[in-house]
C-alpha positions as YAML, in Angstrom:
chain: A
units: angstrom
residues:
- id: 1
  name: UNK
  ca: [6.17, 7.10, -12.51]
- id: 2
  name: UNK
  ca: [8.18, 5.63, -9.97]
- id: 3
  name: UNK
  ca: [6.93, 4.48, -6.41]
- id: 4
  name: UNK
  ca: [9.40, 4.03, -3.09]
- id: 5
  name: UNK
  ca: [7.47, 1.67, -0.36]
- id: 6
  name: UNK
  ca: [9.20, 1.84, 3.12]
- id: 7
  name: UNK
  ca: [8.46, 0.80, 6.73]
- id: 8
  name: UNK
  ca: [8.45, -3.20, 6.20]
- id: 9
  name: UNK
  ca: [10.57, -5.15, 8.82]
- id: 10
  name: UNK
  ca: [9.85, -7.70, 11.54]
- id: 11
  name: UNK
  ca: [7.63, -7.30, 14.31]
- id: 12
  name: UNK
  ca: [5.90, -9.89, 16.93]
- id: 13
  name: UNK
  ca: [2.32, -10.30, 16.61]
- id: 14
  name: UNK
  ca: [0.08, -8.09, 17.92]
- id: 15
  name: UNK
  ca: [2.58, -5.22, 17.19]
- id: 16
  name: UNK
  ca: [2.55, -2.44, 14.62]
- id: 17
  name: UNK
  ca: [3.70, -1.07, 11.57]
- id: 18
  name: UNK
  ca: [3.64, 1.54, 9.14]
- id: 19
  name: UNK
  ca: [4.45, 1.49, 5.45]
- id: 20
  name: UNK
  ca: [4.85, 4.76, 3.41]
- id: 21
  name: UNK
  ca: [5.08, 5.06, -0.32]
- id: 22
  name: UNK
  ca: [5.56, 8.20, -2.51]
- id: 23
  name: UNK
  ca: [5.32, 8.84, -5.89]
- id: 24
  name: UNK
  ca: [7.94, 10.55, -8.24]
- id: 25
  name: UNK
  ca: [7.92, 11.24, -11.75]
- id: 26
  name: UNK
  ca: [6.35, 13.25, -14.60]
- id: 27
  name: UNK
  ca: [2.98, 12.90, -12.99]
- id: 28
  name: UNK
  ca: [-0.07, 15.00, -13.80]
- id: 29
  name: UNK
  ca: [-3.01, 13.37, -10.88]
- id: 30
  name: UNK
  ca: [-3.20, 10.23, -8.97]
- id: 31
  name: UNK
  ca: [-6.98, 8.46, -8.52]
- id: 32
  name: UNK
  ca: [-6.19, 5.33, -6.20]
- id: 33
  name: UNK
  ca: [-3.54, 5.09, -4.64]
- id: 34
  name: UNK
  ca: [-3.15, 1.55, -2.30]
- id: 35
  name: UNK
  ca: [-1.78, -1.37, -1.05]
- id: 36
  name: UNK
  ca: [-1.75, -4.90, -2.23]
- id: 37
  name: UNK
  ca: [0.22, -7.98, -0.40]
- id: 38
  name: UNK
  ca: [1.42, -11.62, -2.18]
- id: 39
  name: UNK
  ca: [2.83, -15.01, -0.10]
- id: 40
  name: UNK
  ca: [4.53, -17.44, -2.18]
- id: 41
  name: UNK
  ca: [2.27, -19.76, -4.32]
- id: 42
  name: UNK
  ca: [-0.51, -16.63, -4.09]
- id: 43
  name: UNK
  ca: [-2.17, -14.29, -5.95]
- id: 44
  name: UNK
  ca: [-1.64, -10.86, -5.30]
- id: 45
  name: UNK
  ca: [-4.42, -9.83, -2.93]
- id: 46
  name: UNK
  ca: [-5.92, -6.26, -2.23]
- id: 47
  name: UNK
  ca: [-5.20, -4.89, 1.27]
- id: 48
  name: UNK
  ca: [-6.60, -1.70, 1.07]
- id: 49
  name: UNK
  ca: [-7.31, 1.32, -1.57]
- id: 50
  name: UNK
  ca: [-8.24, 4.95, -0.88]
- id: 51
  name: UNK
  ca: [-9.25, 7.16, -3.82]
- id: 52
  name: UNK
  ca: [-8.43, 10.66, -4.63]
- id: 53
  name: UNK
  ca: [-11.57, 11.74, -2.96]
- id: 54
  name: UNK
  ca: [-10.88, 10.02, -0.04]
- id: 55
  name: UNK
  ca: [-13.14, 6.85, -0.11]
- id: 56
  name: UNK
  ca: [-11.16, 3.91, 1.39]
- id: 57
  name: UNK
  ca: [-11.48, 0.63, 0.41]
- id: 58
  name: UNK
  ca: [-10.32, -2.71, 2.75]
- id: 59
  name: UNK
  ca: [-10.06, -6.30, 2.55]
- id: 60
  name: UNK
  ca: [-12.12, -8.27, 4.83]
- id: 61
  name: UNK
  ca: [-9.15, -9.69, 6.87]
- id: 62
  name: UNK
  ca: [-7.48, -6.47, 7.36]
- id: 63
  name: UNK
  ca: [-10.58, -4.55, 8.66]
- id: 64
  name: UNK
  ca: [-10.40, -2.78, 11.83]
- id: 65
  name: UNK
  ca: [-6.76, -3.40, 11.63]
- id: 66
  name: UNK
  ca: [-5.46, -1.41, 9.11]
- id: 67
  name: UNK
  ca: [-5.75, 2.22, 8.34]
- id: 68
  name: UNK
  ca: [-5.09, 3.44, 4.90]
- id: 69
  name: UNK
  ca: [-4.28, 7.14, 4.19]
- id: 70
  name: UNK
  ca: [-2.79, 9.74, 1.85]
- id: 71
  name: UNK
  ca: [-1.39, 13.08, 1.58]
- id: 72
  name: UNK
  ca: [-1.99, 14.42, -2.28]
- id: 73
  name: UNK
  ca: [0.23, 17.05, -2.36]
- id: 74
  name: UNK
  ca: [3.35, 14.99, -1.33]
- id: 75
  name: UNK
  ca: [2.06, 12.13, -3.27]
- id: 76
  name: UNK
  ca: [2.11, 9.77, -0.15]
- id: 77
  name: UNK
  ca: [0.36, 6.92, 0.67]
- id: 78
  name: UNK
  ca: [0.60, 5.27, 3.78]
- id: 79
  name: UNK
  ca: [-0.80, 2.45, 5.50]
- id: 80
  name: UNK
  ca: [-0.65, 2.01, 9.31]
- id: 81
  name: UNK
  ca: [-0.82, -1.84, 10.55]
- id: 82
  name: UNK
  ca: [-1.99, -2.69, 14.25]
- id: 83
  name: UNK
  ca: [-2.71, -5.71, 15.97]
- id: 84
  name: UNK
  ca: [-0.31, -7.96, 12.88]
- id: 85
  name: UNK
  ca: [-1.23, -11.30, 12.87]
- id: 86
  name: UNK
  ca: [1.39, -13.72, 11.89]
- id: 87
  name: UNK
  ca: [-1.12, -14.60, 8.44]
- id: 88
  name: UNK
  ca: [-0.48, -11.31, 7.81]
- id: 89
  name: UNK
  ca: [2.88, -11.56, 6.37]
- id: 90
  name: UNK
  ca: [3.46, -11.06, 3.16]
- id: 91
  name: UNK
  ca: [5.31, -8.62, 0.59]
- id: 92
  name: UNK
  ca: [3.77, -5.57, 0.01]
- id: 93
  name: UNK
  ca: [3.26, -3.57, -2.57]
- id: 94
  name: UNK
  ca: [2.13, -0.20, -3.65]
- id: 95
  name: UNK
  ca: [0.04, 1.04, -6.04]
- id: 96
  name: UNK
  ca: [-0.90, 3.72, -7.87]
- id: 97
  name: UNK
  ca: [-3.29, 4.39, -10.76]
- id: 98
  name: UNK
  ca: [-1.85, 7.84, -12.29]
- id: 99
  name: UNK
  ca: [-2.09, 9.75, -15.39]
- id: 100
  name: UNK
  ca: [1.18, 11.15, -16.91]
- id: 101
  name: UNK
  ca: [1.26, 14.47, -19.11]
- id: 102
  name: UNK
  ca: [-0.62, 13.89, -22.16]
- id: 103
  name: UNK
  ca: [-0.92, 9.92, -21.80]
- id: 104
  name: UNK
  ca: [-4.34, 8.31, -20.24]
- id: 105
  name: UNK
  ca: [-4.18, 6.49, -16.68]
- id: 106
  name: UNK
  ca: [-2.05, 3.51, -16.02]
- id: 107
  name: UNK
  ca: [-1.53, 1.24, -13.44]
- id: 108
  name: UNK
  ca: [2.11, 1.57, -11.83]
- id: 109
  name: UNK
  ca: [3.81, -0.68, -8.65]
- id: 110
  name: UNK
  ca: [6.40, -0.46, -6.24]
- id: 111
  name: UNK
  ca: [9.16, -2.79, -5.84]
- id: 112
  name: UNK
  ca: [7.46, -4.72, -2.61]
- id: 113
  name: UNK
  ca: [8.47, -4.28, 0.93]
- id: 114
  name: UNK
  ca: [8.82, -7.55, 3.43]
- id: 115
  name: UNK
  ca: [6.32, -7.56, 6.24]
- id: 116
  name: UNK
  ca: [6.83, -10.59, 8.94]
- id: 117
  name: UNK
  ca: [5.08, -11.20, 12.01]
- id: 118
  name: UNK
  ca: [6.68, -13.79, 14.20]
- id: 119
  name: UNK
  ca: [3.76, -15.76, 16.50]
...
């Protein structure tokens, strides 16, 4: 399985931004598909998670904020950011938790896209 995050970049705070990730591969179903973000000297934090089913999942800081979405057919997730803050930046990173042909469900990444908002 292979995941390709876009839409990171630079943007004052206040502004907006919207990160898409799709997944490729030998992939039989996705369950969660989301968004996780890491600063140096961090953990990797949860930003937000939405489920096959639709059920959405966000971190406290990021509520009312952030809207996470997919579309299952094109194996998309995307998350739109408004109102940035400038604690908000961070590398993100997709994730997805899919299930292969004839191997049980697994936990897979992206390679992290840059998000910085200037104050």
């Amino acid at each position: 399985v292979q995941l390709q995050a876009s839409g990171g970049g630079l943007v004052q705070a206040g502004g907006s931004l919207r990160l898409s990730c799709v997944a490729s591969g030998s992939i039989f179903n996705i369950n969660v598909m989301g968004w996780y973000r890491q600063t140096p000297g961090k953990q990797r934090e949860l930003v937000a998670t939405i489920t096959s089913g639709g059920s959405t999942n966000y971190a406290d800081s990021v509520k009312g904020r952030f809207t996470i979405s997919r579309d299952k057919t094109k194996k998309l997730v995307i998350l739109q950011m408004n109102s940035l803050k400038p604690e908000d930046t961070a590398v993100y990173y997709c994730n997805v938790e899919a299930r292969q042909y004839g191997l049980e469900y697994s936990d897979y990444w992206g390679q992290g896209t840059l998000v910085t908002v200037s104050s």
